[in-house]
C-alpha positions as CSV (number, residue, x, y, z in Angstrom):
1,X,50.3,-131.0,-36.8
2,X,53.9,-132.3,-36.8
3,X,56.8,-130.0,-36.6
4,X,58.0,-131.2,-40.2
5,X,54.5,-132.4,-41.9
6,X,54.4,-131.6,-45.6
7,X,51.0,-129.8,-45.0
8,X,52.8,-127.0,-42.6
9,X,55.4,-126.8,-45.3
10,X,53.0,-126.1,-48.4
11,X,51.1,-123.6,-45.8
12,X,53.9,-121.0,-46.0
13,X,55.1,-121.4,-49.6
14,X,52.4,-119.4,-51.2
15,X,54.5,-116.3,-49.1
16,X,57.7,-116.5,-51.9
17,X,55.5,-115.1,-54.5
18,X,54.8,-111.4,-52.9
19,X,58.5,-112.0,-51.1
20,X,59.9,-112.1,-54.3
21,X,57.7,-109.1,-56.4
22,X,57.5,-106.8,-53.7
23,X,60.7,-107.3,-52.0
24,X,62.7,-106.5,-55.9
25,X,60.5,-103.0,-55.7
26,X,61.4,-102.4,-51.8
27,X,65.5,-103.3,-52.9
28,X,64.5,-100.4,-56.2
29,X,63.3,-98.3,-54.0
30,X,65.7,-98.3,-51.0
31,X,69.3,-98.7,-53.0
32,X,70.8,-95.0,-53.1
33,X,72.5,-96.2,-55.9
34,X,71.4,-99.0,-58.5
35,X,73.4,-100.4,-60.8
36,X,72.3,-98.5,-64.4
37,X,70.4,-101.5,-66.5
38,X,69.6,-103.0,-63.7
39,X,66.1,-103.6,-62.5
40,X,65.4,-104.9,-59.0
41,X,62.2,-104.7,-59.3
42,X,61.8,-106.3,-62.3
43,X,63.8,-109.2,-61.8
44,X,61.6,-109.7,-58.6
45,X,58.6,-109.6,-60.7
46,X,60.2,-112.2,-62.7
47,X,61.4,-114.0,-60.0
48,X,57.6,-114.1,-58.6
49,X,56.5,-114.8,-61.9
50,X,58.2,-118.1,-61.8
51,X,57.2,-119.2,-58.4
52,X,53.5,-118.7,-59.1
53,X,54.2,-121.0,-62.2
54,X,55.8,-123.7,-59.7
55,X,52.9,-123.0,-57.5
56,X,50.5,-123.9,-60.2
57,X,52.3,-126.6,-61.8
58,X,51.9,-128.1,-58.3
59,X,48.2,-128.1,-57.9
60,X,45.8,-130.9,-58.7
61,X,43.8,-128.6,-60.6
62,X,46.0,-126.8,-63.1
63,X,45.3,-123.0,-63.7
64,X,46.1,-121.6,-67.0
65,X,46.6,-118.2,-65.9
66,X,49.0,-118.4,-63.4
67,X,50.9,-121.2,-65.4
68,X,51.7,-118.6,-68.6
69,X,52.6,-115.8,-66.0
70,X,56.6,-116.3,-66.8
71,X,55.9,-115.8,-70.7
72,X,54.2,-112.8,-69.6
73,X,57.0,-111.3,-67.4
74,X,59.2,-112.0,-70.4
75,X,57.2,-109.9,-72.7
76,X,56.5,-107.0,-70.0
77,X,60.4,-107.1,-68.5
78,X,61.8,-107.8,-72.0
79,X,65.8,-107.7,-71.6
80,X,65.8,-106.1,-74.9
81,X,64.2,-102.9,-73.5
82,X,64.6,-100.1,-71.8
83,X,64.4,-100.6,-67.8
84,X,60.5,-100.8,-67.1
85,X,59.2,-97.9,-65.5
86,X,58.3,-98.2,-62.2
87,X,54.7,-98.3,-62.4
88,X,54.6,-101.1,-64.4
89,X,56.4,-103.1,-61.7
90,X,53.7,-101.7,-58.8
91,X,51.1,-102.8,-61.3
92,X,53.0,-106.4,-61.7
93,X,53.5,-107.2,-58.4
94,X,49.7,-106.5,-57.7
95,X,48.7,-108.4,-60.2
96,X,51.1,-110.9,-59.1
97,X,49.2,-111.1,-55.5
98,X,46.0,-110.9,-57.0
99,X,46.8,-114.1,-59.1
100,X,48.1,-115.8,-55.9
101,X,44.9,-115.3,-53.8
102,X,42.6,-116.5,-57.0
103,X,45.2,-119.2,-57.2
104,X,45.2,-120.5,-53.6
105,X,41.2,-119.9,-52.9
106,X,40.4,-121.2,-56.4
107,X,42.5,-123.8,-57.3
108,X,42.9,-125.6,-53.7
């Protein structure tokens, strides 16, 4: 395979989805001090939310699920609310990974 083929490319950007989710909750977690109203794990889990969408988008067969997954981060991580609790953004991000391996084994 060729250093710059578009096939070693795609390969490795199915990785910014659980980059994005879980690397907002390790940023949560290891800031002494966070910025009050300020989420970093929730706008990861946004941020991942959007990638999967790309990722979907992208496919030859498109997959319903993991296309709505924004709309859903903006009714789970509404700005209007209180800062989600941090259990809800563990139980995102899985759900987040879980969508990406359907997505990738699935949807190929």
């Amino acid at each position: 395979m060729a250093e710059g083929s578009p096939l070693k490319n795609r390969l490795h950007l199915w990785l910014v989805v659980p980059a994005l989710a879980w690397g907002g909750i390790l940023a949560r977690v290891l800031l002494p001090f966070p910025p009050p109203y300020i989420s970093f794990g929730a706008y990861g889990c946004v941020l991942g939310s959007i990638a999967i969408a790309v990722l979907a988008i992208r496919k030859k067969k498109k997959d319903i699920v993991s296309l709505c997954t924004p709309i859903f981060a903006f009714f789970i991580f509404n700005p209007m609310a209180p800062t989600p609790d941090f259990l809800i953004e563990l139980l995102y991000a899985a759900t987040l990974t879980a969508l990406l391996i359907r997505l990738e084994k699935r949807f190929h």
